[in-house]
C-alpha positions in Angstrom: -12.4 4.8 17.5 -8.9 3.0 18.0 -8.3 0.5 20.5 -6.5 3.0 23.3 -2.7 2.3 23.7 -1.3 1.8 26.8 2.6 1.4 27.0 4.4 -0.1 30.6 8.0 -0.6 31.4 8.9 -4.2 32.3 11.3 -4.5 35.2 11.5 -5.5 38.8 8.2 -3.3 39.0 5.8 -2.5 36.0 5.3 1.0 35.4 3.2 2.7 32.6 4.7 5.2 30.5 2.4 8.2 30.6 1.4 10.0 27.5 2.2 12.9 26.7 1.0 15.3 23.8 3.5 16.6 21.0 4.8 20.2 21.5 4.0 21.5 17.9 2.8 20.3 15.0 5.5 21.4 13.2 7.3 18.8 15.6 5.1 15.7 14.2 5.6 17.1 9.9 9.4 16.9 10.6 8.9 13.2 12.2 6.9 12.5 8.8 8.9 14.8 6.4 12.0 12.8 7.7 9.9 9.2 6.9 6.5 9.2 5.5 6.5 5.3 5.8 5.1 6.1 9.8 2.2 7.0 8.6 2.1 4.3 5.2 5.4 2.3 4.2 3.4 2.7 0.5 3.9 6.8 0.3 6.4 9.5 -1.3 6.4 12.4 -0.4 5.9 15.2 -2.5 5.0 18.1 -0.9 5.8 20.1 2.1 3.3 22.8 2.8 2.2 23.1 -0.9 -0.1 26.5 -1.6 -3.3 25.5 -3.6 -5.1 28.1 -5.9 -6.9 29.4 -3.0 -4.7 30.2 -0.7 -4.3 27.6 1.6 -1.2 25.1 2.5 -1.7 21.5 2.6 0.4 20.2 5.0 1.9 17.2 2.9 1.8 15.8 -0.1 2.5 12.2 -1.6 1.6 9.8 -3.6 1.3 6.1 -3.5 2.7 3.2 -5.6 -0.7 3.8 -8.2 0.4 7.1 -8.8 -2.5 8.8 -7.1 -2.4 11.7 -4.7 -3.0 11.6 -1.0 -3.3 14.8 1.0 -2.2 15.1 4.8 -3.5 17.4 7.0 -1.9 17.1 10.7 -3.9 18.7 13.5 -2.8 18.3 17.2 -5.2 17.0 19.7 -8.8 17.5 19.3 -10.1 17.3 16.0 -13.3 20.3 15.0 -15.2 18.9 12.6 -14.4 22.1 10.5 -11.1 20.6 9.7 -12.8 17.9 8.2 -14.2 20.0 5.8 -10.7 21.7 5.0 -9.4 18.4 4.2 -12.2 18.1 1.4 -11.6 21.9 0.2 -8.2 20.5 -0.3 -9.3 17.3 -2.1 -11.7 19.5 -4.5 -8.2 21.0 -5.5 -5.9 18.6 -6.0 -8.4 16.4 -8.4 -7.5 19.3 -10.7 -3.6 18.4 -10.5 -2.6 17.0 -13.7 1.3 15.3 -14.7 2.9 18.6 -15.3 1.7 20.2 -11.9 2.8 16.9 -9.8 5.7 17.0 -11.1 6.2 20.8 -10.6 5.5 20.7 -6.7 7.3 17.4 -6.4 11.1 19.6 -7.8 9.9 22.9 -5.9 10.0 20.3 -2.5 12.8 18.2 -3.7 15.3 22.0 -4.3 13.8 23.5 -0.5 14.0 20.3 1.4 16.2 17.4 -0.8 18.9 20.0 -2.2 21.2 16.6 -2.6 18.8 15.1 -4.8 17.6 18.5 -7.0 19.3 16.7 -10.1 16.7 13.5 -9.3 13.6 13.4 -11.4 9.9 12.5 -10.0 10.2 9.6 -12.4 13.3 8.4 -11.0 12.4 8.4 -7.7 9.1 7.5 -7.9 10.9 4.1 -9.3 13.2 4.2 -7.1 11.0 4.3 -3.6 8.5 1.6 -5.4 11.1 -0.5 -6.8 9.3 -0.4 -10.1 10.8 -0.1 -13.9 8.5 3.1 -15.1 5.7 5.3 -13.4 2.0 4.3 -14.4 0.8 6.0 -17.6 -2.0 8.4 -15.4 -1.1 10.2 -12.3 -3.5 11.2 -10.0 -6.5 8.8 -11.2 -8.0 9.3 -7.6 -6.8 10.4 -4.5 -6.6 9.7 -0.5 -7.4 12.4 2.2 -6.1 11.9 5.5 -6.3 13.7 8.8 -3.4 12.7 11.2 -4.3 13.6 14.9 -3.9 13.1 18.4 -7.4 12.4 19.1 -10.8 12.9 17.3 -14.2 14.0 18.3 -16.9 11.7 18.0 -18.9 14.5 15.6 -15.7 14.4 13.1 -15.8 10.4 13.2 -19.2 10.1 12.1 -18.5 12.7 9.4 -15.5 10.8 7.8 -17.4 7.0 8.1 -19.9 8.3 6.7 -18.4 9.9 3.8 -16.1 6.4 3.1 -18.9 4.5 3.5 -21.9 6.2 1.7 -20.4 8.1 -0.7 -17.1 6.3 -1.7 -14.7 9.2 -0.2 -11.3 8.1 0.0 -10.9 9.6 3.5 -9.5 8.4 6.8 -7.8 9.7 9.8 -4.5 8.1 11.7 -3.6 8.8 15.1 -0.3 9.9 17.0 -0.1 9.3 20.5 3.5 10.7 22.4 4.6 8.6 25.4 7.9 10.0 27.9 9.9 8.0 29.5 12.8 10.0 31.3 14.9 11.3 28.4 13.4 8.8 26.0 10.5 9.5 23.8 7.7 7.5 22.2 6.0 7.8 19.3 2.6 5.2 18.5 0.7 5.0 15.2 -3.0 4.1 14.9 -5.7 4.3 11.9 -9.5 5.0 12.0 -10.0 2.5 9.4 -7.9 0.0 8.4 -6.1 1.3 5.2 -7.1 -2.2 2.6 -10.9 -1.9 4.3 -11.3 2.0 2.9 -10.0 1.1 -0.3 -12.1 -1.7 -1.0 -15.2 0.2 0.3 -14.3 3.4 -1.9 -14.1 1.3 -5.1 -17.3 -0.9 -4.5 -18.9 2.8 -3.9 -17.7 4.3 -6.9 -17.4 1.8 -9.7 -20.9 -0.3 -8.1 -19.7 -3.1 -9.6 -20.0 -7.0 -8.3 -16.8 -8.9 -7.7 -16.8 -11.3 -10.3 -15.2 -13.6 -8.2 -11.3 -13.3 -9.8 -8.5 -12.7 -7.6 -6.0 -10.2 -8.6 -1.8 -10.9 -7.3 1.0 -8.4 -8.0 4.3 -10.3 -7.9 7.6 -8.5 -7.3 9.6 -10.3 -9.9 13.2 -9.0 -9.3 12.4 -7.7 -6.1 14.3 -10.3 -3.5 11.9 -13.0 -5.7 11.9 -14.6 -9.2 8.9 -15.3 -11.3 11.2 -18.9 -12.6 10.4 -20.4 -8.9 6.8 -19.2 -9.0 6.1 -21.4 -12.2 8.1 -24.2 -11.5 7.3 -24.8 -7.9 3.6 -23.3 -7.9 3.5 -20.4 -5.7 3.3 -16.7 -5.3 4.9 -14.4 -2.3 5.5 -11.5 -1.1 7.0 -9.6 2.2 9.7 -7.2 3.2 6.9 -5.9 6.2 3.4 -7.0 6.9 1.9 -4.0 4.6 2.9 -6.3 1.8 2.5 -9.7 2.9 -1.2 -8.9 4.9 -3.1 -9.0 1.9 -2.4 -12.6 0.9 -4.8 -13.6 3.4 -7.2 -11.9 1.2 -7.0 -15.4 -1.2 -9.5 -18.0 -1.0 -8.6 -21.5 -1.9 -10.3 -22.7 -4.6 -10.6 -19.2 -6.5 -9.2 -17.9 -9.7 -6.3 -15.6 -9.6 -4.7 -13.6 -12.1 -0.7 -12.5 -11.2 1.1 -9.5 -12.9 3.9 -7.9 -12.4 4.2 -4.5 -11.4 6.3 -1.8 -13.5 4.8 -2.1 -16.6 5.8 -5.6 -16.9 2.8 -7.6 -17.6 0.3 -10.5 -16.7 2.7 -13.6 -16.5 0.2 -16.0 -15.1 -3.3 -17.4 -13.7 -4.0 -20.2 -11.8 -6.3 -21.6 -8.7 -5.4 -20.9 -5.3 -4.8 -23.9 -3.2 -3.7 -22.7 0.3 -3.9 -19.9 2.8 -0.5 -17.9 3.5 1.8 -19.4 5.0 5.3 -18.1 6.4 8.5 -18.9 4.3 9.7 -21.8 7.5 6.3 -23.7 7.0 5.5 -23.6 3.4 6.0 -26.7 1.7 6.3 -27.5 -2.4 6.4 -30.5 -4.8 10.3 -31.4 -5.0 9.9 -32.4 -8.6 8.9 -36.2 -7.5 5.7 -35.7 -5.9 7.4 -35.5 -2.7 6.5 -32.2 -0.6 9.3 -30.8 1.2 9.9 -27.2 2.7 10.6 -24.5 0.3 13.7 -23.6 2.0 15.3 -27.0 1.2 14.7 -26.4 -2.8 17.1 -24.4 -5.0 15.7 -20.7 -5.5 17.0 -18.3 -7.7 16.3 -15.3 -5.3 16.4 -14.7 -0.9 13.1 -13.9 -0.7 14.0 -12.0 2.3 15.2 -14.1 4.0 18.8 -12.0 4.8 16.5 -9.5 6.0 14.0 -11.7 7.8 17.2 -12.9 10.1 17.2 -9.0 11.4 13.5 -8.8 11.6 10.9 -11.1 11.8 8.2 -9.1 10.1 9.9 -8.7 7.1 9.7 -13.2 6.1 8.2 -13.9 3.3 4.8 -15.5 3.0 3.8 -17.8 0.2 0.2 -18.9 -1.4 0.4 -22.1 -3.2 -1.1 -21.9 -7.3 -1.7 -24.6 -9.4 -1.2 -23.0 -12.6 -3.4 -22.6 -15.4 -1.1 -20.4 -17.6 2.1 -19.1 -16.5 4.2 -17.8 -19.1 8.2 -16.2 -18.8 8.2 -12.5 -17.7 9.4 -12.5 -21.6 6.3 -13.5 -22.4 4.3 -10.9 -19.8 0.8 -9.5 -21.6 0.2 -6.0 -21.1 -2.5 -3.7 -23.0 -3.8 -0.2 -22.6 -6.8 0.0 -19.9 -5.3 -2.8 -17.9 -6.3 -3.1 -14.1 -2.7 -2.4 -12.0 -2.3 -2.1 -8.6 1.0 -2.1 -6.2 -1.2 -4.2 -3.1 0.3 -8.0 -3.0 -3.4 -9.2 -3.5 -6.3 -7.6 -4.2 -10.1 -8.2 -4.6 -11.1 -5.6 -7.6 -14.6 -4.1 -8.1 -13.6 -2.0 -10.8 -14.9 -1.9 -14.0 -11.0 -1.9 -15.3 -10.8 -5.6 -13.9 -13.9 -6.8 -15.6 -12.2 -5.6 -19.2 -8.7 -7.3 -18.0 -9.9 -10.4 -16.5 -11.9 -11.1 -20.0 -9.1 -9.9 -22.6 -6.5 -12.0 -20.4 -8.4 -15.2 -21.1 -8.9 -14.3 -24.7 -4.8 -14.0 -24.3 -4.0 -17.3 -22.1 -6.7 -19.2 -23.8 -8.7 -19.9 -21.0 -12.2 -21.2 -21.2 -14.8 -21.3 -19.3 -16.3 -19.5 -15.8 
């Protein structure tokens, strides 16, 4: 279970906040209807009380930056175990969803709830929310169920590790706990699992195959950064909230680590990792004279959030430093058919997709050897 959350007023005297449950659930899908980013900064929404084939309505639904599906069910309070269940009913259903049906529900929600953006494609906002030039080539490759609760019995716990973590389910549960103060209200977000640990359990399940030891980095070219600085000062970054900077600590020094960038741009670059992540004030580069000097004092073609850092701290910008192997201009980006993609900053692939890049890529760079 989470850690518990306690909340307390500072003042002359401390004084806890008490909890205090939701009044509906309808209550807690406006909240997320309004900004599905509570539950994952990495989601668009959908779906609004979407009837399946059989009758039932799931709650939400969104997908994420791969273009897969995640279903939300939101139940108050306790959890039954029998919800759990429901959840899979619904995920037996929506592995059936192809292109044309995604996009279907995603302009029935869009003319109910978004009237202001009925002329707005999926495609175009799709790009839009994941600040991406096209939408991957498959939607709806896999998909995430998750319960959202106020609390969960211990019975419908074990069901959902066990189903992550034997059987490669994609299933988790996040928690909403309601604190009053006076007039003001609170609202506190917790998972089961951490998000990054569920995904990299569900595709070591499925695919059972061994890391091969080859890191794989997603670089937001255009995106606050530029791909120019990467090669020429040895680095890549990412930030703009600790969902997208977190995983850089995922990076070993010493290790392989193969960059693309996102939006159907391309492989631009591999190199060796050389540092843990560092924050944007304390990483240093090679000035051009061997000399290393803070990053900030160099001449960057992009902000790399820092506007935005100024406002709010968890938005900075962390850096890994790369001695590059190959890095080639986003001109130059390799891309082929069958391609491992993913949105995450940095990621540690078991799939058997990466096996296939990782080997075509150094037929492509020219790189030799293990």
């Amino acid at each position: 279970m989470p850690i518990e959350i306690g909340l307390w007023r500072l003042g002359d005297k401390l004084k806890r906040v008490e909890f205090s449950p939701i009044t509906s659930e309808s209550r807690l899908e406006q909240a997320l209807a309004d900004d599905i980013s509570i539950i994952h900064p990495g989601f668009l929404l959908i779906g609004r009380q979407v009837l399946t084939k059989f009758g039932k309505y799931v709650d939400l639904l969104a997908l994420d930056a791969n273009g897969n599906l995640v279903v939300i069910e939101l139940k108050k309070n306790r959890t039954p175990r029998e919800v759990v269940a429901q959840l899979l009913d619904y995920g037996s259903w929506v592995r059936e969803l192809d292109d044309e049906d995604i996009a279907g529900i995603s302009d029935k929600y869009v003319k109910q709830h978004l009237p202001q953006h009925a002329s707005e494609s999926l495609d175009q906002a799709f790009c839009e929310r994941f600040s991406v030039q096209e939408m991957p080539e498959t939607l709806n490759e896999s998909h995430e169920l998750v319960l959202v609760a106020g609390e969960l019995d211990d019975s419908s716990e074990r069901i959902i590790t066990y189903l992550a973590e034997d059987y490669g389910v994609s299933i988790n549960a996040v928690f909403f706990l309601f604190f009053r103060d006076g007039d003001r209200e609170y609202m506190s977000r917790a998972w089961l699992v951490d998000p990054d640990e569920v995904e990299a359990k569900v595709e070591a399940k499925r695919e059972k195959e061994p890391w091969n030891g080859e890191f794989y980095a997603s670089f937001g070219h255009g995106l606050g950064r530029d791909w120019e600085d990467a090669r020429k000062y040895g680095f890549i970054s990412a930030g703009g909230g600790t969902w997208y900077s977190r995983t850089l600590g995922l990076l070993e020094p010493g290790r392989r680590v193969w960059v693309n960038v996102p939006g159907g741009i391309g492989y631009v670059g591999v190199g060796i990792i050389e540092s843990a992540t560092a924050p944007m004030d304390k990483f240093l580069v090679d000035d051009g004279s061997g000399k290393m000097v803070p990053i900030t004092s160099v001449t960057l073609n992009a902000d790399y959030q820092r506007t935005a850092a100024e406002a709010d701290p968890e938005k900075t910008e962390h850096f890994v430093r790369v001695r590059w192997l190959k890095a080639v201009p986003v001109s130059e980006a390799i891309r082929e058919k069958g391609f491992f993609g993913n949105q995450n900053s940095a990621a540690k692939p078991r799939a058997k997709k990466w096996q296939h890049t990782v080997e075509r890529l150094k037929q492509r760079f020219g790189i030799t050897g293990d």
